[in-house]
N, C-alpha and C positions, 0 to 999 in steps of 0.2 A: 661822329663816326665818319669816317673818309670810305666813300666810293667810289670803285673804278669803272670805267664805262669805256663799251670798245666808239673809238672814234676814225672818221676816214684820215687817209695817211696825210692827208694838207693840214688837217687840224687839229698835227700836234703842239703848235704853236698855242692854242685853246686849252689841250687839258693843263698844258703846263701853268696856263693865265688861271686857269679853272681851281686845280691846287693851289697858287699865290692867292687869289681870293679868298677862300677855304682859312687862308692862313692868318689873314687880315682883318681885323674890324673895325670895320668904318661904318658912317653914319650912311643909310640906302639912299638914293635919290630915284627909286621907282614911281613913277608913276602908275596904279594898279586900278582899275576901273572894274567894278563886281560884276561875277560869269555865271550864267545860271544855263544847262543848258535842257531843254526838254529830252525826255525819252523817248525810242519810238521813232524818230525823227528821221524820216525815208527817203531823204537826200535833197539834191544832189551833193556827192562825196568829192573831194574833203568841204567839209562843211567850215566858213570860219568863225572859231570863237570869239577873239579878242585880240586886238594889238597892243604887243609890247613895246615901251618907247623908254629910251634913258633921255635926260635931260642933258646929258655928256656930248649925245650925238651930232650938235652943231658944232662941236670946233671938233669931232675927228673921230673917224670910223668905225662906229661901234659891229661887232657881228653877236647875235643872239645865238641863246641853245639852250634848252631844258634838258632836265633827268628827273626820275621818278617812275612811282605806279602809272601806267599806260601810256608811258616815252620811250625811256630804254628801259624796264620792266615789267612783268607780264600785268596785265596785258599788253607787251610789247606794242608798239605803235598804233595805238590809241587814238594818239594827241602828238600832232608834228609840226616844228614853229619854222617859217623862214627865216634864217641865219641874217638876213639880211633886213628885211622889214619887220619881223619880231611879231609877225601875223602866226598866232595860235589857230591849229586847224584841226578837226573831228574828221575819223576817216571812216567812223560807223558809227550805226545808230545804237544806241546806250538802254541798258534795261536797269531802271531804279531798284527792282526787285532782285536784284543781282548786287547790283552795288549802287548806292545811292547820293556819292561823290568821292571826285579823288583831287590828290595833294600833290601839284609839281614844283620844280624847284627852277625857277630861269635866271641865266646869270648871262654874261656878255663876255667875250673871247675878245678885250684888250687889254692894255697896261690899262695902271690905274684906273681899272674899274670898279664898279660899287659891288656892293656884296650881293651874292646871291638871294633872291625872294621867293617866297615859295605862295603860288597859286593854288586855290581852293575853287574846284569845279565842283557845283550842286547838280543834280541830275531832280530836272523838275517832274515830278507825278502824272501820270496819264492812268486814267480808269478801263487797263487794260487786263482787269480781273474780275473775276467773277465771284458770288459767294459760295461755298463750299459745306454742307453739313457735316458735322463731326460724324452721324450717324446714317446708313439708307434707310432704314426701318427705324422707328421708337417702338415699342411698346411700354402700355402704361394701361393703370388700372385705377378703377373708381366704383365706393359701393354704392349700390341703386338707393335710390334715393335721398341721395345726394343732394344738401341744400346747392342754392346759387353762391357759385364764387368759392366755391371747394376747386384745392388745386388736382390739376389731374399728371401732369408731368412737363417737363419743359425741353424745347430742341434747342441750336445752337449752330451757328453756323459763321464761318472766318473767311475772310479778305483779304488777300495777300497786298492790295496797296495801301498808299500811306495811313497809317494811322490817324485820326483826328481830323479827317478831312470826307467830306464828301463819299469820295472814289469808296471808300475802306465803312459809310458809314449804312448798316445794315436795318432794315426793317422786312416784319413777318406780316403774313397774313393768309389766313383760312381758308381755301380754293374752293373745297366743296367737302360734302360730310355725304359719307354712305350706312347705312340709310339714312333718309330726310326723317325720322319719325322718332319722337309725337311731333318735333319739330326741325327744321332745319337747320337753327342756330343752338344748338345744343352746346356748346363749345364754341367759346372764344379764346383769343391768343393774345396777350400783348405785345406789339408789333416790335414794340423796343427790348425789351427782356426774350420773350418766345414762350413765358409761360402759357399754358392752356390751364383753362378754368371752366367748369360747368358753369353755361351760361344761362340755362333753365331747367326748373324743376321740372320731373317727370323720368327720370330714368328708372326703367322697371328689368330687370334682370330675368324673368320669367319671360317678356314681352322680348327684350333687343338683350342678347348678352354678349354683344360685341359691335364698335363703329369704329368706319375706316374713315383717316382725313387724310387731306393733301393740302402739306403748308409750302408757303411760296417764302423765298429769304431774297432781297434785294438790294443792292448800295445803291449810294446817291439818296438815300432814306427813304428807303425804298421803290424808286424810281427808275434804278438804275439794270445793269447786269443783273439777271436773276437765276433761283438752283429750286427743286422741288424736292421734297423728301414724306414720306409715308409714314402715318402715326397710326399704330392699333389702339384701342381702348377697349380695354377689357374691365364689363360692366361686372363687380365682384356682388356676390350676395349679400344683402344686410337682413339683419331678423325687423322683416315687413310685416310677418304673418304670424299673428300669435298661435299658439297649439291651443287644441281644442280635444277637450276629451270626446268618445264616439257615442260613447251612452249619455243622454241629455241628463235620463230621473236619474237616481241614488242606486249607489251599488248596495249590497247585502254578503255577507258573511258570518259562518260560525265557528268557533274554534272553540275546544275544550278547557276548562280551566286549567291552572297552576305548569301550562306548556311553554318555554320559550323557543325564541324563531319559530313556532307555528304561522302558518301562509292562511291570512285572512283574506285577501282579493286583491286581484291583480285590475290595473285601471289600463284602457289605452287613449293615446292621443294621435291629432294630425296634423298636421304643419306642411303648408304652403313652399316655405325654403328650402333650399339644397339639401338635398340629403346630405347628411354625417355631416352636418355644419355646424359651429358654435348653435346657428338661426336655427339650425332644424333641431339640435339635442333635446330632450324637455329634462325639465328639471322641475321634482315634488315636492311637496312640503305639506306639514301638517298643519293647518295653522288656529281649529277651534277642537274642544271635545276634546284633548289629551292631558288637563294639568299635572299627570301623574309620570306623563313620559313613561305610558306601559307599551305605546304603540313606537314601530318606526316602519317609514317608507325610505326606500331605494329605486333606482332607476334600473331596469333591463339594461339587458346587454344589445338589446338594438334600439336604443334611445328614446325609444317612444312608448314602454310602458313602464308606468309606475308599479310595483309590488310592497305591498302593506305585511309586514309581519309583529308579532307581539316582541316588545322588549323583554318585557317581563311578564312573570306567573299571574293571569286570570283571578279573580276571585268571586265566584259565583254566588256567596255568600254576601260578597259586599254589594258588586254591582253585576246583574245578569246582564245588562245592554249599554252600548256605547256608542253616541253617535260624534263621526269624525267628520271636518270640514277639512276638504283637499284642496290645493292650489296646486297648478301647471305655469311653469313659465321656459324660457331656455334658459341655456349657458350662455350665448350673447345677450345683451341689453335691447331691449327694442329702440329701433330706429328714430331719433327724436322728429322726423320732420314726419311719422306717421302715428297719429290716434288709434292703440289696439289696446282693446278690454281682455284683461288675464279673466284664463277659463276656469272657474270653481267644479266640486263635486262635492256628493252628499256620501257617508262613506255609515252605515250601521253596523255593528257588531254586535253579535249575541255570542252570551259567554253558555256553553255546555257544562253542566252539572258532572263532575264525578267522584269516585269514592277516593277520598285524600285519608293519607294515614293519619295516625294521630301523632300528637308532637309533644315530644317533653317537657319539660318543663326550664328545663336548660335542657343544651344539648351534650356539655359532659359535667357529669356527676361529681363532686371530690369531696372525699372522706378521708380521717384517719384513726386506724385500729390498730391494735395492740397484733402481732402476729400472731399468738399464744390465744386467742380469743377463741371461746367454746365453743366446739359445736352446737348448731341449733342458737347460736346468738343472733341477733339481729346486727345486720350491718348497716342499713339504712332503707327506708323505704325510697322508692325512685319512679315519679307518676307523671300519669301523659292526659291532654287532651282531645279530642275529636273534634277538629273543624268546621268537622258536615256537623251545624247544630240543627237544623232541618230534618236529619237521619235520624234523632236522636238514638245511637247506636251505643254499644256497649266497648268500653277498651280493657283488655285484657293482656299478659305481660309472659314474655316467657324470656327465657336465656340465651342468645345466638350464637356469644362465643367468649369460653369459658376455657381456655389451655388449660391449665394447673384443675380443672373441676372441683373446682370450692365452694360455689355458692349454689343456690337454689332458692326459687323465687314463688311469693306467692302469687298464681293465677289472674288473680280476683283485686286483690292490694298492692300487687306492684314490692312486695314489705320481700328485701333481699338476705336470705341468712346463711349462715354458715353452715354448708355439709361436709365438708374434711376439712381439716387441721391445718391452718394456711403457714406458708413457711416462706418467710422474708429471705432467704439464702436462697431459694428456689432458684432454677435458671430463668422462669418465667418474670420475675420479675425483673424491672429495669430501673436503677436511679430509686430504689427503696420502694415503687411504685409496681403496683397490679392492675392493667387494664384488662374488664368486661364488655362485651358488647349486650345492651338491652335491648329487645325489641314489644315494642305493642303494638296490639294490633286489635280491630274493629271486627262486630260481628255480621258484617255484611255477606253477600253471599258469596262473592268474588272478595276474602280479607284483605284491606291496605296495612303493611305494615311500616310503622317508623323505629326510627332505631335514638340509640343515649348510648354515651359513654361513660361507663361507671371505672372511677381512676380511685386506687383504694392508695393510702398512704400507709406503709406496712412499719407500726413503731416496733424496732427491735429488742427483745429480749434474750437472756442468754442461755438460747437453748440449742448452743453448738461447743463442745466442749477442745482444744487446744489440742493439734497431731503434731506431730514429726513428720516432714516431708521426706525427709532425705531416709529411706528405710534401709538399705546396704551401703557398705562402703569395705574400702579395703586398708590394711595397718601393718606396719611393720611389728615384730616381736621384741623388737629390741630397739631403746628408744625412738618410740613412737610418736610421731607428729599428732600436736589436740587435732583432733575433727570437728568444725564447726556444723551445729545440727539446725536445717532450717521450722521454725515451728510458725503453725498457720492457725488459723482461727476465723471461720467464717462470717463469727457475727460483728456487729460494727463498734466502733468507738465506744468503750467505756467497761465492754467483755470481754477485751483479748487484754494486751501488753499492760504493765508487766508478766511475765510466766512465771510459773517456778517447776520445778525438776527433781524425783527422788527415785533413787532402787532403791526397792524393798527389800528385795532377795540378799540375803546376807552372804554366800559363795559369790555372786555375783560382786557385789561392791568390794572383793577380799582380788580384784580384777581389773575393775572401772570405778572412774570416777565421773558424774556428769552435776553439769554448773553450768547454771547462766550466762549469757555474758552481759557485758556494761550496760547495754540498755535494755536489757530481760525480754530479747524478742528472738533469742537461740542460743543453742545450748552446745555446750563444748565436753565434747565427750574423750577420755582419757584411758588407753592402757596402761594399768599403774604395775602390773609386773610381765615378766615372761611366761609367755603360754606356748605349749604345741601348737605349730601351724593346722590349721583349720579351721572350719566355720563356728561361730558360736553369738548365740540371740542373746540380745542384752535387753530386756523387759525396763521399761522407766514409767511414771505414772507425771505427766504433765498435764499443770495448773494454770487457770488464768487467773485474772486477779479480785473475779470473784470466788473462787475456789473449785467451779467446774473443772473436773479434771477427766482423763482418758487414759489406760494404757495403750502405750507404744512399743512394738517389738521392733529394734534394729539388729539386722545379722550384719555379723563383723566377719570379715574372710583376715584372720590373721597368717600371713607371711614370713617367711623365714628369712628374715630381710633385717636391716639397721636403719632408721633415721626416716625422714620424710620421704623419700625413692622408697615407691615402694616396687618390691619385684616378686612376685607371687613362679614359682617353678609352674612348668606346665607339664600337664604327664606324656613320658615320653614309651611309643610302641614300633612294633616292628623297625627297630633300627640296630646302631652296631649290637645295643646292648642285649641285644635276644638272646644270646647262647648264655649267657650270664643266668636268662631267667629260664632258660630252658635245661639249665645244668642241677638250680636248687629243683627245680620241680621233677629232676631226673633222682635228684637224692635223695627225694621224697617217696618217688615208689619203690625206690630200692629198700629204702628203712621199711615199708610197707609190704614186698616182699620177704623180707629176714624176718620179720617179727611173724610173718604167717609160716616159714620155715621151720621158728621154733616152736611155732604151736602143734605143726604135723609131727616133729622127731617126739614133744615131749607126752602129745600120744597115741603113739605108735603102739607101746608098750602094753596100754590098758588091754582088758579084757572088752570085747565088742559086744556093744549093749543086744539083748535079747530082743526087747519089746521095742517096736518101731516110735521112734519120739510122736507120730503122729497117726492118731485107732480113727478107724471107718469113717474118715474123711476125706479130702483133694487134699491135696499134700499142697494147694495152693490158697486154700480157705483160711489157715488159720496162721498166723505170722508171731511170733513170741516179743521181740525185741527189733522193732523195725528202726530203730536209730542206731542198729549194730549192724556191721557190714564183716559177715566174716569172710572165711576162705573161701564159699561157696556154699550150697545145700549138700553134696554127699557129703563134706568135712563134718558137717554137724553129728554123723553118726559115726563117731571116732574119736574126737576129741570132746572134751570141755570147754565151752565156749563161755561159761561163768566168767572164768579171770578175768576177761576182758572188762567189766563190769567194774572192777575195783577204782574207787573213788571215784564214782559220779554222785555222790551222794552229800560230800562235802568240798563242792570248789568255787573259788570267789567268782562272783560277778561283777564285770565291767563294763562301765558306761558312760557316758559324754552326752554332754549338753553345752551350757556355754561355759563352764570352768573346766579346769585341768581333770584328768582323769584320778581318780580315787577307786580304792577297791573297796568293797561291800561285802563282808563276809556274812551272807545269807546264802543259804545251799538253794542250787538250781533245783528245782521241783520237775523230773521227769513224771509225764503220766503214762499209768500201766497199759498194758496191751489189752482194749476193747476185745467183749465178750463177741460183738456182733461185727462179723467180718465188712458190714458197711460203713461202720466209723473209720475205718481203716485210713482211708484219706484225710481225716481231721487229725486220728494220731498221728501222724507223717507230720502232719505241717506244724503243730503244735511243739512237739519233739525237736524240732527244726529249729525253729524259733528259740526256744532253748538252748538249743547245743550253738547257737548261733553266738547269742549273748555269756557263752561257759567259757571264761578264762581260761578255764582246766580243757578243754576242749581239742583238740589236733588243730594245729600239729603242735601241742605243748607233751604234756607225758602220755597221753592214753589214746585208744582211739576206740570208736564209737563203729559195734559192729550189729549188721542184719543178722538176727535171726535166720533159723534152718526155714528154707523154702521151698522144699520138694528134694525129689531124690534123684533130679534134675536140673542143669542150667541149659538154658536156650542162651544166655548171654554168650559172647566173647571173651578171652582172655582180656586179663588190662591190657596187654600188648595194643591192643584195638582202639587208644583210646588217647594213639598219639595225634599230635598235630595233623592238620589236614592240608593238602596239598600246595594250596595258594598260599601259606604262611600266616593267616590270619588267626586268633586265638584269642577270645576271652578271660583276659585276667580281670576283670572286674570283683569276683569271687572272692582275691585275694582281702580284698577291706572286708568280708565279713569272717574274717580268722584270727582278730582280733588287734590292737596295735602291732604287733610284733612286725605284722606281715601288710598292715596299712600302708607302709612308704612302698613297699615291693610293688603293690597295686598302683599305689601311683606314678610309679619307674614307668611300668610296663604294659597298665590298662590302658584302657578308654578304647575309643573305635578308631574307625577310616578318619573322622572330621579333628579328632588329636594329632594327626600325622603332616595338616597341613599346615 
């Protein structure tokens, strides 16, 4: 790499020789004698380093010059040669710690001259540093009792001069130790490393629980420039001091039999070490008197006492007493460079007598019985023992918990029998199975009682006979979708499916048809012709497949409708069509009017009876024909009210179940008019009931009049007897006037809840 360098204006003749060299290579003819120069080095300035000399310079006039670090480079002028005698010269003094040589380059400013050489100045070492710790303070720790030669921590401390030399070469040593006690030399140091090591036994942490040192670090191996630095040691706890319990004899405790976690006795200890320390925790143990592992001990929640409680249930029976051997140690290990004897105790237990219940024999029972099983059978007898054989007491048996109340037990024998009729379909039962609870008990004075689970296995019988779940449904009249019928059966596998299916009813089956389906577990029920829309009950007797069977009533709501849609009308009220129905029921009192018209013209004519139709009575007591409604009570003395009578004696009767309607020609049986004016209300409803079910009945040919009823009406005209303000109006009525006037009713009846 070519460098320029500023040069004075005479010698530019030089840079130019200076680049021609640069350019050249030739073999050097330097003469170069080794430069070393010390640091530090306080004058007088310029100080000379070495002469440069070419061998050239006897036959013609060489001029010298360097370039480089500390010539023409910073450190600029450093190092300055005479041009002329090629005398290298130092113009200050040199810090190795700074830099600890530099590299000049000297060449000569004539023709053919030799190449440049480059000089290597060493800057020789001076022990003008001191040691230096990495730290002002150490702190470090060590536990008391501590053998000799346990490390306790290490310092450290650097040299800024030469490495591997003297100047740079560091040693430690212990100045003094606060306190001096038990000994002075407590702690040593390795002078070469700096580790510190307890240097004798005897450190007690209760006694000293802190020492202060002062280490000295020195070069020249220790000889030399010296630093001081401060070391704490902090003496840490070890487990010195075994725990000791406070009570020297034997503790004592009683607890009652068959208790667990009952609190037999609590133990305390002491301990020397730190509180809440590994050294100070204790820590129990049981360690003779328990092969049975009935007892356990735990440690308090402030470390120092032990608490004994039972694992398990006592037996006072086996053993009334129990002696434990207790051991205390801590959670740390004890200190190996101290002899301590772990502290024992003596631990007795006495077990307390009480009254234990008696116990089964097992604890749950399992039996299997027939459900069907008689009352007063025996189901099994179910027996306990008494513990307490000391007591010799009595056990005796009773029932605690009996849902379904089936059994009953004897006293005395434990022997469980049957009081009602047990039923494996029950809801009590679960998974085929009947659970009892038994209890016995002793005849102590205060009773113990123990309990048994009696689990009964309920084998099934078929004593539930095949329903029909699905009881209504809804059908079209005219080609009608089958209905599949769901059929159930409570008892289990082997009494229900297959089923089978029959009407008996002969109108019925002239109707429906009902059939199994493919795998006999419901039934497909069928309208096989057209029927009047309405409700009607189809009775069927379904079988299982051992031949219990049941009647089934399903009501069918047959529809005026085609095909599987089924659409049933809904009755429709106060809407457009009211005057429709307010128009027939207007031409009903008008028919009802004429025909009382032509009973006054046709007698008008008679001769008017003499003798009052009713002697030395209330002309309200006695009523002739109350299922007749005539013109009034004066009409009665006037006319003939006989005619009206004509043919209620022979007209058919109509009725509906679940086939088509059929008429029955059996004459409606009116009954005569009671002697005793208090039947009066029975003839009324009775009468009613009749003319209800009378085909011949109004509004067909005739009408059904009251008897004469005084020689007075308090009533109202019918006028009175129109519709009422709000437009509301009971046609319900109309369905009992026989079919004619059934669809009218259903136009136009029902209430408020039809309208929405």
């Amino acid at each position: 790499m070519m460098h320029l360098f500023f040069w004075k204006p005479f010698s530019f003749s030089c840079f130019l020789i200076k680049i021609y060299l640069f350019l050249r290579m030739r073999k050097r003819d330097w003469v170069i004698p080794p430069m070393n120069v010390a640091e530090n080095h306080r004058g007088p300035f310029p100080q000379e380093v070495v002469q440069i000399r070419s061998d050239a310079d006897k036959t013609k006039k060489i001029f010298y010059n360097i370039t480089g670090p500390g010539a023409d480079q910073p450190p600029v002028g450093l190092f300055t040669m005479d041009r002329d005698t090629g005398y290298l010269y130092l113009t200050q003094g040199l810090d190795r710690e700074k830099q600890d040589k530099y590299t000049v380059s000297v060449f000569s400013c004539s023709f053919n001259a030799e190449d440049p050489m480059d000089i290597v100045i060493n800057v020789i070492d001076q022990n003008d540093n001191k040691p230096i710790f990495t730290m002002s303070t150490y702190m470090g720790e060590v536990p008391e009792a501590s053998e000799k030669g346990t490390e306790v921590i290490k310092v450290e401390a650097t040299d800024a001069d030469q490495p591997n030399t003297d100047n740079s070469d560091i040693g430690y040593r212990i100045m003094n130790q606060k306190p001096e006690q038990p000994s002075p030399n407590m702690f040593t140091i390795n002078p070469k490393t700096g580790v510190i090591r307890v240097n004798e036994a005897g450190l007690d942490r209760e006694k000293i629980p802190e020492y202060e040192l002062q280490v000295q670090a020195a070069d020249m191996k220790g000889e030399g420039l010296t630093a001081l630095t401060k070391v704490i040691i902090k003496v840490t706890d070890s487990n010195d001091h075994a725990p000791v319990f406070t009570q020297p004899e034997e503790y004592a405790g009683t607890v009652e039999e068959n208790k667990v976690d009952a609190l037999v006795v609590k133990m305390e200890v002491t301990d020397g070490d730190e509180p809440h320390t590994p050294a100070w925790n204790a820590k129990f143990s049981i360690i003779n008197g328990d092969p049975g592992n009935l007892f356990t001990v735990k440690t308090g929640t402030n470390k120092q006492e032990g608490i004994i409680t039972t694992a398990k249930g006592l037996d006072f029976e086996r053993t009334s007493k129990h002696t434990l051997l207790v051991t205390v140690v801590n959670e740390a290990p004890f200190a190996p460079s101290v002899q301590l004897v772990t502290s024992t105790a003596t631990v007795v237990v006495t077990v307390k007598d009480v009254n234990e219940p008696p116990i089964f024999e097992t604890e749950e029972k399992h039996v299997s019985k027939s459900e069907n099983l008689a009352v007063n059978s025996t189901v099994v007898q179910y027996t306990a023992s008494d513990p307490d054989t000391g007591r010799k007491q009595k056990v005796m048996y009773k029932i605690l918990k009996d849902p379904a109340g089936w059994f009953g037990i004897d006293k005395d024998t434990g022997v469980i029998k049957v009081r009602n009729q047990m039923d494996r379909e029950s809801s009590f039962v679960k998974e085929e199975k009947y659970t009892a609870l038994i209890g016995a008990y002793d005849d102590d004075q205060i009773p113990a009682t123990g309990t048994g689970t009696l689990i009964i296995k309920l084998e099934d019988v078929n004593d539930n006979a095949p329903v029909v779940e699905d009881r209504s449904f809804q059908v079209c009249n005219k080609k009608p979708a089958h209905q599949l019928l769901t059929v159930t059966d409570k008892d289990g596998p082997g009494f229900t499916s297959p089923y089978s299916v029959n009407i008996k009813d002969s109108s019925t089956k002239a109707n429906w048809t009902a059939v199994m389906n493919n795998n006999k577990t419901g039934i497909i029920l069928t309208l096989i012709r057209e029927l009047e829309s309405g409700f009607y009950k189809v009775i069927m007797t379904v079988s299982d497949n051992q031949g219990l069977s049941q009647v089934s009533t399903v009501t069918v709501e047959v529809c005026d409708c085609t095909g599987e849609e089924v659409t049933c009308r809904e009755k429709v009220i106060a809407g457009s069509n009211l005057p429709v129905i307010l128009g027939i029921l207007g031409g009903v009192l008008l028919l009802l009017m004429l025909v009382l018209l032509l009973l006054l013209l046709a007698n008008k004519n008679k001769p008017k009876k003499e003798q009052p139709l009713l002697l030395d009575k209330d002309v309200r007591d006695d009523i002739f024909f109350y299922d007749e409604e005539g013109g009034g009570e004066e009409d009665q003395d006037y006319f003939d009210l006989g005619v009206l009578h004509r043919g209620l004696d022979n007209r058919p009767h109509v009725f509906r179940d679940e086939v088509a309607p059929v008429f029955q020609y059996q004459p409606v049986v009116y009954k005569p008019r009671p002697a005793n004016p208090e039947d009066i209300g029975g003839f009324i409803d009775d009468n009613l009931k009749a003319a209800d079910n009378d085909p011949t009945a109004p509004p067909y040919d005739s009408l059904l009049v009251f008897d004469y009823e005084g020689g007075g009406s308090e009533a109202g005209s019918i006028s009175s007897l129109n519709s009422s303000s709000d437009g509301d109006q009971d046609y319900d009525c109309l369905s009992d006037w026989g079919p004619r006037f059934k669809k009218l009713a259903d136009m136009y009846g029902g209430g408020d809840d039809d309208m929405m």
